[in-house]
N, C-alpha and C positions, 0 to 999 in steps of 0.2 A: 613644749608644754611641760610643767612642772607639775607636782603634786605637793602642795604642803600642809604638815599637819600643825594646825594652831598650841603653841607649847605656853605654857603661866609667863606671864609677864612680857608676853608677844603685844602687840597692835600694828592695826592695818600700816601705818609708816613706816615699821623698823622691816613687816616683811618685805614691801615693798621695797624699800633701799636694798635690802638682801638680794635682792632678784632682780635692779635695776628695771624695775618699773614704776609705775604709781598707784596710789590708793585709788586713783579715780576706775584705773582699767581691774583694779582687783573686785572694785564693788560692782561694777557692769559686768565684768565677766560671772563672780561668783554670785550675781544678783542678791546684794545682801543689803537686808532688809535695817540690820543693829551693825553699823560697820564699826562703832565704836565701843563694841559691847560682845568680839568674838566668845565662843565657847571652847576653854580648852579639849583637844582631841577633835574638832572640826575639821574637816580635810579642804583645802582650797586649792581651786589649781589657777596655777600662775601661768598667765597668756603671754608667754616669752616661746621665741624661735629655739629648737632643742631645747636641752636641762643641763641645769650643775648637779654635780654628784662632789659629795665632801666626806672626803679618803676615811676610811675607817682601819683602828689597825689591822694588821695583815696584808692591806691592800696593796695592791704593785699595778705599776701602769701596766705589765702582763694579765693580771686577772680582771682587771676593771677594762682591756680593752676587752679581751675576749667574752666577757660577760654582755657586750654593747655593739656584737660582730664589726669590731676596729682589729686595726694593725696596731703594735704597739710606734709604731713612726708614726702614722699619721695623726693617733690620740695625743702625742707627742707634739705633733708640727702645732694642730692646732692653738694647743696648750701653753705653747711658745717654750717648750722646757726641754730638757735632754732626751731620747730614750732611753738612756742609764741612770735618771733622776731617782733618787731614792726619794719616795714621797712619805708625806707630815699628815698623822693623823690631824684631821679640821683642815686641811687641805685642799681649796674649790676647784675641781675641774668643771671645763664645759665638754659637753656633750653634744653631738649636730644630731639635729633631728634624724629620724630612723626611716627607712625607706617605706614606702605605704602601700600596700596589698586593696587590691579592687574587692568590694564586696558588696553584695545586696543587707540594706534593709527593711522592714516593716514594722508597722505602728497599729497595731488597733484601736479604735476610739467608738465609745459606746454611749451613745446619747441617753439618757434616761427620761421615759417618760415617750410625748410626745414632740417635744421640740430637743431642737440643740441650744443649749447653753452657751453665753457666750464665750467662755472660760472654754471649752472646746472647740468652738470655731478661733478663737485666737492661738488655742495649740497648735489646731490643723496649720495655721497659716504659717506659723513661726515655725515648725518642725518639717513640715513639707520638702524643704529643701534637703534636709538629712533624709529624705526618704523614697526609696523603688518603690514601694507598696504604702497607699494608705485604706487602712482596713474597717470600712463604717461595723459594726458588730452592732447586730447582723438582721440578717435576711432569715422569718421565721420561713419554714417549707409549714407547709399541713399536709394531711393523710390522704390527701387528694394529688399532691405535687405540686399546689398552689403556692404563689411568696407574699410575705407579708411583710414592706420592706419598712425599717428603721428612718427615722428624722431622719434627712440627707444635709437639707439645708444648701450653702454651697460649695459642700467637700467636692463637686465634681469639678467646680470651676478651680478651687485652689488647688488641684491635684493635674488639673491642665496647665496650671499658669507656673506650677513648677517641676514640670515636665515628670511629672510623681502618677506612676500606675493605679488607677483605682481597684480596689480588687473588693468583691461580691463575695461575701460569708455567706453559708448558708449554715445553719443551725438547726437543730431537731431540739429545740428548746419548747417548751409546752410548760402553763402555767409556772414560768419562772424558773423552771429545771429542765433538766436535760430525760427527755423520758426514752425510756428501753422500748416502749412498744411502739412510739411515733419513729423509734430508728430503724426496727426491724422493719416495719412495713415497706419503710422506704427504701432499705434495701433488697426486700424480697420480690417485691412485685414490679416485673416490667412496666405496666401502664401508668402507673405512678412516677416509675422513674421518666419516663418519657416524656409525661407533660411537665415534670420538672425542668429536663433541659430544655424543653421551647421555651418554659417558662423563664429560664433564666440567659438564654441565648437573646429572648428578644428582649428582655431588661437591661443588657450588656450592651445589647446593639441603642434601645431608647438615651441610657443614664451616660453610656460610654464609659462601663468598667472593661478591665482587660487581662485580667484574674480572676478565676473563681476560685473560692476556698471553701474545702468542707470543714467541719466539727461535728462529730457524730459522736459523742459519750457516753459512758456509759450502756453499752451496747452488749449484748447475751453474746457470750465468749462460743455458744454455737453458731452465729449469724458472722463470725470470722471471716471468711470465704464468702459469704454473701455479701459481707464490706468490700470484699478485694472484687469482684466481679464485677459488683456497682461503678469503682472507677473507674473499670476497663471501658464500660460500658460508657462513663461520662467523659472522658477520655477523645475516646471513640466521635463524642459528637459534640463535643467543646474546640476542641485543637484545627480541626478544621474551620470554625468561626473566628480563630485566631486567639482562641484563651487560653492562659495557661493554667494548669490545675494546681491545688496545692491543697496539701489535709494539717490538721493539728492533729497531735498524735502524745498519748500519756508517758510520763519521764519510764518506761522499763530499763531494767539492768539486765533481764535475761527474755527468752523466748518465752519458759515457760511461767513467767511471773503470773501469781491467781490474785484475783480480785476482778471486778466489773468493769471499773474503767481501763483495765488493762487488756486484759484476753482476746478482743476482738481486733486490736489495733496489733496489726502484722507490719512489723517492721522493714521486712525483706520485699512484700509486698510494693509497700506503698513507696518506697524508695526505687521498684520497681517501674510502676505505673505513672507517677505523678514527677510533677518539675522540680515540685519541690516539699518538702518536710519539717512543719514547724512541731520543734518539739519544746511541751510544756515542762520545761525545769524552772518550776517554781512551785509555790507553795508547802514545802516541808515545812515551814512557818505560817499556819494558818489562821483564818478567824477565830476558829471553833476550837483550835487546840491547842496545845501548851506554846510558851513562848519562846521563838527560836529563829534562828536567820529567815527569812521565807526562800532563801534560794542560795544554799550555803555549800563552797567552790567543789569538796569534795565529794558531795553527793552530784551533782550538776555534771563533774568529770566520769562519773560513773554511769550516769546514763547517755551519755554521748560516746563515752571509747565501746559499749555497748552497740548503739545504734551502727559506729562505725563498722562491727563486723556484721550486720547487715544489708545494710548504702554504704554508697562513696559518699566521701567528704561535703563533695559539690554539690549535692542533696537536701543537706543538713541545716537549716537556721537554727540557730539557738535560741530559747525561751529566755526573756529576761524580763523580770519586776521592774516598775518605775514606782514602787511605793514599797510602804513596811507599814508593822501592825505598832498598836501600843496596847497592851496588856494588861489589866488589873489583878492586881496579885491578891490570895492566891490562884492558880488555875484550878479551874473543877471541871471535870469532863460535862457537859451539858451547862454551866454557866453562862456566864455573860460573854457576850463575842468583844475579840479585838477590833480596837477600831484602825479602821486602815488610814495611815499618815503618809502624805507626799515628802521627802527626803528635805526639802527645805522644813517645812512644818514640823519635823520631827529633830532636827537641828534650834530651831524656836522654842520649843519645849523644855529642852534642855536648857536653852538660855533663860527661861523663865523661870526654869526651877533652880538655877545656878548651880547644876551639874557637870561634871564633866563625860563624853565620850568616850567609851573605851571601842576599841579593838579587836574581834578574835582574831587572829590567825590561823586557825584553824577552818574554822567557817569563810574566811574572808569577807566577815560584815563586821558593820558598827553597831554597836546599842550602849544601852545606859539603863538605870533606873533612877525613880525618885518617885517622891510623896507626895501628894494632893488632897487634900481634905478627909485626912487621914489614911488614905489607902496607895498602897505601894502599887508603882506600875514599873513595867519592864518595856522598853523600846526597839524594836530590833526593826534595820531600815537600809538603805546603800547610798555608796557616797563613792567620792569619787576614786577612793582606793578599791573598793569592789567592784565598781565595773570595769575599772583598769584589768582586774586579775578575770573579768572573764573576755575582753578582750587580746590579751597573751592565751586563751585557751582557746579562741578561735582560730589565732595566729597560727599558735601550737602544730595543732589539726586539722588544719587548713579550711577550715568551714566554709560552705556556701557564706554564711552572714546569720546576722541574727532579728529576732523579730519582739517588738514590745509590747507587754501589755501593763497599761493603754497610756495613751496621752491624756492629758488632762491631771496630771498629778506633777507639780515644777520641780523638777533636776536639773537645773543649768550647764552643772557640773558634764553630765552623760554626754552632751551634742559637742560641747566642744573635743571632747578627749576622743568620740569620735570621728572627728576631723582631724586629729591630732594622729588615730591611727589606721585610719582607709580612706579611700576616696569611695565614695559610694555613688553605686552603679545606678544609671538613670537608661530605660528598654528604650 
């Protein structure tokens, strides 16, 4: 699988020829809506077996195999050329695909309202297949240990038919938000927890989920330990029904990090107790606040080599966006909220305002700006360079796998490149 970035004076033919393939599998693959009207700095990935790499100077068949864990013979053999080749910058090597590492992933998908849309039963169905966990968000609890559970529709049957784990959210979400007092209760009081696991044991055994997952946020940094006890507790009377447990858990960089959504969520704990640990590295780019990666490489690597001296590795899913924001400039703290764009849509934008895409490399996201009826916006979104760099950081550090929120927003680009670098794990 290749990545290419759209350069001036490109069209879908000439990449095509480049790559020995055709416009037809470039427009199916990269689901593109203007195949004749690319966006300079659009990232496309080219559905070819391995990649070419084209020599830059300095390069030596030394540094370019080892960079690609090759021998210099074999990058050699391949290549049909010497091992003692002196190579030309603009130089096309090929490259054999890379060996691929088993991993879990998950998907959340969050209906709005009271039905599901169709737009998310067609996600469910088409992404199903890339997925261990498909995650309906969610199951409200009440202060009684009652669920209130979410549109299902028929997530249950396409999470059968592609051998995809259902996994049961539960949520302390009250009027819209995450409330601190519906959390405490639920984890102080035995009888409430109780009738929750019947509650959610015999919902598991009815619906046939096979995962249960918490999200408790926003929770009184004194009810710590009253979190960690609660999963021993659920633990304790899940696993033996055959569930596996698993918490969301807020992006920390250290133990003693202050703030609300952090302080309760015990790291060592629940890496402890539970199967597994979804942790949210996302949002540095939010609605509400200035505009910026929503999930940018170097803060993301700081709450995960974090978590790792916490958990093992085998613990760990990674938080990753399948959207980005668009921004009206200027920001004002209490202004107007960004609106949130799925990665194709935010690529369209751009083509509409006949802008180009730029790059950070720093953040390892794309964005852009431009003008609309007088007011300036900022874009910031992922594409197919950015999730490449957070799947080498899963590689990296050996992650369990990683977990999305949510389907329902089209990146074509994401499913394939993860095929391209795991095989994902089916229980």
């Amino acid at each position: 699988m290749q990545i290419y970035v759209v350069q001036t004076g490109d069209s879908l033919n000439s990449i095509a020829s480049r790559y020995g393939t055709t416009s037809q599998e470039l427009i199916t693959a990269n689901e593109l809506a203007a195949p004749n009207d690319l966006v300079v700095g659009q990232a496309l990935v080219i559905p070819i077996i391995g990649s070419f790499y084209y020599v830059q100077a300095g390069d030596s068949l030394y540094t370019i195999a080892r960079r690609n864990n090759l021998s210099v013979t074999e990058l050699a053999r391949i290549n049909n050329i010497s091992a003692s080749a002196v190579l030309q910058p603009g130089q096309r090597l090929y490259l054999p695909p890379k060996p691929k590492r088993q991993i879990e992933s998950n998907a959340y998908i969050e209906p709005s309202g009271n039905t599901v849309s169709q737009t998310l039963e067609t996600a469910a169905r088409q992404r199903a297949p890339y997925l261990t966990y498909l995650m309906p968000f969610s199951y409200r609890v009440d202060r009684e240990g009652n669920l209130t559970a979410p549109p299902l529709n028929d997530f249950a049957a396409i999470a059968q038919a592609n051998n995809t784990t259902l996994s049961l959210a539960v949520s302390t979400l009250e009027g819209g938000q995450f409330s601190a007092e519906l959390g405490t209760r639920i984890v102080t009081t035995t009888s409430v927890q109780d009738r929750l696991f019947t509650n959610i044991i015999n919902t598991a055994n009815e619906v046939g989920f096979g995962e249960v997952h918490f999200d408790i946020e926003f929770l009184p940094a004194e009810n710590r330990e009253d979190y960690n006890n609660f999963l021993r507790r659920a633990v304790a009377r899940l696993r033996p029904e055959g569930l596996r447990v698993s918490t969301a858990v807020a992006p920390k960089t250290s133990a003693t990090q202050q703030g609300q959504w952090y302080e309760a969520h015990d790291y060592a704990a629940h890496g402890e107790i539970v199967d597994f640990v979804i942790l949210m590295t996302y949002e540095w780019g939010y609605s509400g606040g200035p505009p910026l990666a929503v999930s940018p490489l170097p803060n993301v690597r700081d709450v995960v080599e974090y978590a790792l001296t916490e958990m093992p590795a085998n613990k760990i899913m990674l938080g990753q966006n399948l959207y980005g924001y668009d921004w009206t400039l200027p920001y004002e703290p209490g202004g107007d909220y960004a609106k949130a764009v799925s990665p194709q849509r935010a690529i369209a934008i751009a083509r509409e305002n006949n802008v180009s895409i730029q790059y950070d490399t720093t953040a390892q996201a794309p964005f852009f700006t431009y003008t609309a009826a007088g007011a300036q916006h900022e874009v910031w979104f992922e594409d197919a360079r950015s999730i490449q760099a957070k799947f080498d950081l899963i590689k990296e550090l050996n992650l369990r796998g990683i977990s999305y929120w949510k389907l329902g927003l089209s990146f074509p680009q994401n499913w394939l490149l993860l095929t391209d670098n795991f095989t994902v794990r089916k229980l």
